[in-house]
C-alpha positions as protocol buffer text, in pm:
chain_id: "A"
residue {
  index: 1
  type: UNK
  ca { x: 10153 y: 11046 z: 10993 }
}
residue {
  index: 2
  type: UNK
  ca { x: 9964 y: 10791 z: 11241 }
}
residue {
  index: 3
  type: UNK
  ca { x: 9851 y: 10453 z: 11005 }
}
residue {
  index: 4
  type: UNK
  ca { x: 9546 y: 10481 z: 10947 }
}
residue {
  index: 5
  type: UNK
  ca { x: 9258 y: 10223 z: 11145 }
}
residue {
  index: 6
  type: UNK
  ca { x: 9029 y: 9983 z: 11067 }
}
residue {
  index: 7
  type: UNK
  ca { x: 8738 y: 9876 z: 11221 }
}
residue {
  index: 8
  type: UNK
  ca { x: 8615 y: 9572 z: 11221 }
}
residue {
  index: 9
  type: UNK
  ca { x: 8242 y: 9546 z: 11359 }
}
residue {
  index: 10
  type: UNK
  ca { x: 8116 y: 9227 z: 11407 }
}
residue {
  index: 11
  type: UNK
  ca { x: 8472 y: 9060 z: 11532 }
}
residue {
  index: 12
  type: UNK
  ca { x: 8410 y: 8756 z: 11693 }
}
residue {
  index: 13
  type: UNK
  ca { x: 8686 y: 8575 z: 11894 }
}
residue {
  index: 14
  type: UNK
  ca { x: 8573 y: 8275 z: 11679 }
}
residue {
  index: 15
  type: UNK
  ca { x: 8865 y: 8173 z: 11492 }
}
residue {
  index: 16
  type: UNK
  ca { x: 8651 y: 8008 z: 11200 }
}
residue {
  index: 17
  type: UNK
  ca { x: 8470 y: 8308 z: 11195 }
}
residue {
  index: 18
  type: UNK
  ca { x: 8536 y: 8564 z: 10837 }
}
residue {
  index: 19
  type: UNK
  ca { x: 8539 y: 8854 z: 11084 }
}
residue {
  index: 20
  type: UNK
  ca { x: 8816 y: 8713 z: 11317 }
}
residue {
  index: 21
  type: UNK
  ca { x: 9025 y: 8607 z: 11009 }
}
residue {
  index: 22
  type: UNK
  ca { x: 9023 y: 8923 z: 10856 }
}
residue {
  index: 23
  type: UNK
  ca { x: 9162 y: 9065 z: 11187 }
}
residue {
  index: 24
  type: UNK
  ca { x: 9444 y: 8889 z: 11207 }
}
residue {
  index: 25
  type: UNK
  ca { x: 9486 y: 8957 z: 10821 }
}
residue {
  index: 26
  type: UNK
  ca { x: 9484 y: 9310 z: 10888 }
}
residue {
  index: 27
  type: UNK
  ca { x: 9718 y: 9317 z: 11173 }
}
residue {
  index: 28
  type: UNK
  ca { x: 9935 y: 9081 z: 10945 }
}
residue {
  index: 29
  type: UNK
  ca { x: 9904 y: 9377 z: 10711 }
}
residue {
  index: 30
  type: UNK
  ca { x: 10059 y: 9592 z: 10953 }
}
residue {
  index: 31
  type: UNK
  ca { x: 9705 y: 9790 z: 10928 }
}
residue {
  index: 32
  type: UNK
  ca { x: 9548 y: 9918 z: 11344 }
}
residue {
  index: 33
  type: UNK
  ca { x: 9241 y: 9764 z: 11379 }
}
residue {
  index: 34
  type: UNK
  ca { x: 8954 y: 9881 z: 11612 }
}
residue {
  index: 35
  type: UNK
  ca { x: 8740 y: 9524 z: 11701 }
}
residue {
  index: 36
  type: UNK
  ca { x: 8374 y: 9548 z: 11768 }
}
residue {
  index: 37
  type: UNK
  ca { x: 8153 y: 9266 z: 11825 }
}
residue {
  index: 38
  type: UNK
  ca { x: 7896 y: 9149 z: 12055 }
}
residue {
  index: 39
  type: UNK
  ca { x: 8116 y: 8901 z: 12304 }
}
residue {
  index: 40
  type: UNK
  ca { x: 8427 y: 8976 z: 12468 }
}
residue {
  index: 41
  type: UNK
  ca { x: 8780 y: 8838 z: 12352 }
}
residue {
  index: 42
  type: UNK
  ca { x: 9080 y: 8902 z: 12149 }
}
residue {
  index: 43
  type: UNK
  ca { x: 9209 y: 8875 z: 11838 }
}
residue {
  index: 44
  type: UNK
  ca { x: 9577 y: 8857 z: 11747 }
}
residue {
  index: 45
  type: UNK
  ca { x: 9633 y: 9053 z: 12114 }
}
residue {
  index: 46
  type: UNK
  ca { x: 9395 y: 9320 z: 12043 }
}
residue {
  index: 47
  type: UNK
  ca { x: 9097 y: 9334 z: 12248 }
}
residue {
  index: 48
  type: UNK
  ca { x: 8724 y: 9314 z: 12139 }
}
residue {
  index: 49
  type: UNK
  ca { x: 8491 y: 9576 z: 12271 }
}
residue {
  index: 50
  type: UNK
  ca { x: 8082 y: 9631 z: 12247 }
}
residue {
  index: 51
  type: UNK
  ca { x: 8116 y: 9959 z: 12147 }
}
residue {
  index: 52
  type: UNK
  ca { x: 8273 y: 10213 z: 11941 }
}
residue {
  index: 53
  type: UNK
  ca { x: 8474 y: 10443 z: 12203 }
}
residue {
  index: 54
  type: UNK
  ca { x: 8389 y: 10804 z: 12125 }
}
residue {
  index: 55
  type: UNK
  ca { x: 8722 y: 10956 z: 12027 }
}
residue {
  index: 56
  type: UNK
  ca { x: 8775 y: 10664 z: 11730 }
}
residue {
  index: 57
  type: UNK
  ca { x: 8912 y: 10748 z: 11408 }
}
residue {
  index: 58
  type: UNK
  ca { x: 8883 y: 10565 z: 11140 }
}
residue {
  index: 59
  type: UNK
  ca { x: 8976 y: 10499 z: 10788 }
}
residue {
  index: 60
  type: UNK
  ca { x: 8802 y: 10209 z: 10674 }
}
residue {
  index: 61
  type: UNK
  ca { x: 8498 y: 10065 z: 10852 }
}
residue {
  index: 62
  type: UNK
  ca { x: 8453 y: 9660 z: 10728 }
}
residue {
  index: 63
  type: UNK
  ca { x: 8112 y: 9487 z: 10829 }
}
residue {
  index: 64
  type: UNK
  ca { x: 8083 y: 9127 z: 10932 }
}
residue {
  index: 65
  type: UNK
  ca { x: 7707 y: 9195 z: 11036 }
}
residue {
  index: 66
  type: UNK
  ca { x: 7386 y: 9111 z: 10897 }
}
residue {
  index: 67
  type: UNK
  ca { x: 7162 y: 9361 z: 10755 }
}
residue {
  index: 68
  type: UNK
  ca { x: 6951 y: 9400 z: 10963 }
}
residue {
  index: 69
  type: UNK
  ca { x: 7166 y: 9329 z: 11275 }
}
residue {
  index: 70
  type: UNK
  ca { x: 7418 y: 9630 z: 11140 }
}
residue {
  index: 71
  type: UNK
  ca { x: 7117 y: 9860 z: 11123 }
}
residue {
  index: 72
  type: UNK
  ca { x: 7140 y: 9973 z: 11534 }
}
residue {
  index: 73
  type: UNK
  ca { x: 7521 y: 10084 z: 11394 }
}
residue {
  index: 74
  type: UNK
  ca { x: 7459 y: 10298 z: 11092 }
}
residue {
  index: 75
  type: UNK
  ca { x: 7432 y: 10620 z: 11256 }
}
residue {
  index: 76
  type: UNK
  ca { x: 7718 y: 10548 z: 11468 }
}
residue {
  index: 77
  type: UNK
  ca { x: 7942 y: 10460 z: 11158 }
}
residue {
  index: 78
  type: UNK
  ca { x: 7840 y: 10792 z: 10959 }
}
residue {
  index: 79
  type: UNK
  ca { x: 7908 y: 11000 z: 11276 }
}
residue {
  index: 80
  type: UNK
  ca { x: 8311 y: 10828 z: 11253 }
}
residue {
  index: 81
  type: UNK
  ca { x: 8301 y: 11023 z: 10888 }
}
residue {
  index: 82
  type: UNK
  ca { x: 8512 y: 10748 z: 10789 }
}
residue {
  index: 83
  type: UNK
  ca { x: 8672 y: 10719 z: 10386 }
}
residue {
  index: 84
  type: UNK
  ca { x: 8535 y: 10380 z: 10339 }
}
residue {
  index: 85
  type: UNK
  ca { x: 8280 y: 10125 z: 10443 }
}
residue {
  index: 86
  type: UNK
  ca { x: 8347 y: 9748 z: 10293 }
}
residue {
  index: 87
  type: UNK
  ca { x: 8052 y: 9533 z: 10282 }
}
residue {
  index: 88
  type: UNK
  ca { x: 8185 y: 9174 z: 10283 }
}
residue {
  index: 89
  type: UNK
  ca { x: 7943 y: 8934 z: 10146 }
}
residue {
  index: 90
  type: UNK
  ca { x: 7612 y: 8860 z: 10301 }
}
residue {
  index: 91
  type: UNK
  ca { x: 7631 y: 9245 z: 10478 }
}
residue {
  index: 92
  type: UNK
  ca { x: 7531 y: 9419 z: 10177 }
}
residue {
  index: 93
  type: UNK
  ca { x: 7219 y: 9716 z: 10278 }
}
residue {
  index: 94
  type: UNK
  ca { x: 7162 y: 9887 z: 9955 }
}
residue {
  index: 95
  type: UNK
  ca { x: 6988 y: 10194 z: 10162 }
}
residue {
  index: 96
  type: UNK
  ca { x: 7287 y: 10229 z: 10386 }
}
residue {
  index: 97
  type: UNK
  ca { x: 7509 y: 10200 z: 10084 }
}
residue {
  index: 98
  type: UNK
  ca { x: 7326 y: 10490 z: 9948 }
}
residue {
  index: 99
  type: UNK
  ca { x: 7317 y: 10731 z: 10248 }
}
residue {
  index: 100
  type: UNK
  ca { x: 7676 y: 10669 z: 10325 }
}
residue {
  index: 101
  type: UNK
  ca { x: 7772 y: 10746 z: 9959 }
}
residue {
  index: 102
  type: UNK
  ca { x: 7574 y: 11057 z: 10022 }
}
residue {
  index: 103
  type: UNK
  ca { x: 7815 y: 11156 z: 10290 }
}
residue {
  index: 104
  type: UNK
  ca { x: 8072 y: 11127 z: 10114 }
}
residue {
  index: 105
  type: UNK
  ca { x: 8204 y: 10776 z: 10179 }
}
residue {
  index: 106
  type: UNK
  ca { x: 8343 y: 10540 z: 9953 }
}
residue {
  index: 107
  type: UNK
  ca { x: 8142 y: 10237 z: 9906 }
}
residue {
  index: 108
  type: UNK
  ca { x: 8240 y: 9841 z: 9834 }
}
residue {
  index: 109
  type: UNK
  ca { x: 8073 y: 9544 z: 9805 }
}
residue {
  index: 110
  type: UNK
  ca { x: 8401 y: 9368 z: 9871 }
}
residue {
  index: 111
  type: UNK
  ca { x: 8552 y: 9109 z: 10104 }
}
residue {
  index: 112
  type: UNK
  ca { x: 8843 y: 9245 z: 10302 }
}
residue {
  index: 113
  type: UNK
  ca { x: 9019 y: 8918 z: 10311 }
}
residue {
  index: 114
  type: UNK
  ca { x: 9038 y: 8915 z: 9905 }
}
residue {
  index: 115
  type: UNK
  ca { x: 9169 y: 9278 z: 9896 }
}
residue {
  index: 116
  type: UNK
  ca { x: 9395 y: 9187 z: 10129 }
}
residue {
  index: 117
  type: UNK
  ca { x: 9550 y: 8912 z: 9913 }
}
residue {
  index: 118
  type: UNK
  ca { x: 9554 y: 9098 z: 9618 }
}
residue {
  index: 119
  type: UNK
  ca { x: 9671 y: 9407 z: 9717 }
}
residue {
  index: 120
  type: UNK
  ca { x: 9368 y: 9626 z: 9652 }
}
residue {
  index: 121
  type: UNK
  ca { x: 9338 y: 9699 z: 10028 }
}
């Protein structure tokens, strides 16, 4: 069984930055990770693209953009079909929440970085 991916949208190659900590969490983790963000760079070796490739699976999807930045991704994310989407604080969309429940995907108004610590990843 292939471990199962997580993508990361909004990764930054900021090292400060939530998005670019979790990364490296999640690689610590021993969990694939798929980065996404607006500029290029790397985290932990794995490249950052600007857009989701079209034969991506994923598992989890965990946001690090702003409401109403994430918006232009929605679509996108549904069409991955993947089990989860983790909105880390200050990404929560209530209406995406609710459509993406509606298709069936597990919803959390979590921080990836906690779960990760605590073992509820």
């Amino acid at each position: 069984m292939e471990p199962l991916t997580t993508l990361v949208l909004g990764a930054s190659p900021e090292p400060s930055r939530y998005a670019n900590l979790a990364a490296l969490k999640l690689q610590a983790h021993a969990h694939p990770v798929l980065l996404v963000g607006k500029r290029a760079g790397a985290i932990g070796g794995v490249g950052i693209v600007q857009d989701i490739p079209s034969d991506t699976r994923v598992d989890t999807v965990t946001l690090y953009l702003n409401p109403v930045v994430q918006e232009a991704w929605h679509d996108r994310i549904l069409q991955l079909a993947p089990r989860r989407i983790i909105f880390n604080p200050g990404t929560e969309h209530p209406g995406f929440a609710k459509r993406a429940a509606a298709h069936g995907v597990e919803v959390l108004e979590a921080c990836t970085l906690v779960m990760l610590s605590t073992g509820q990843y």
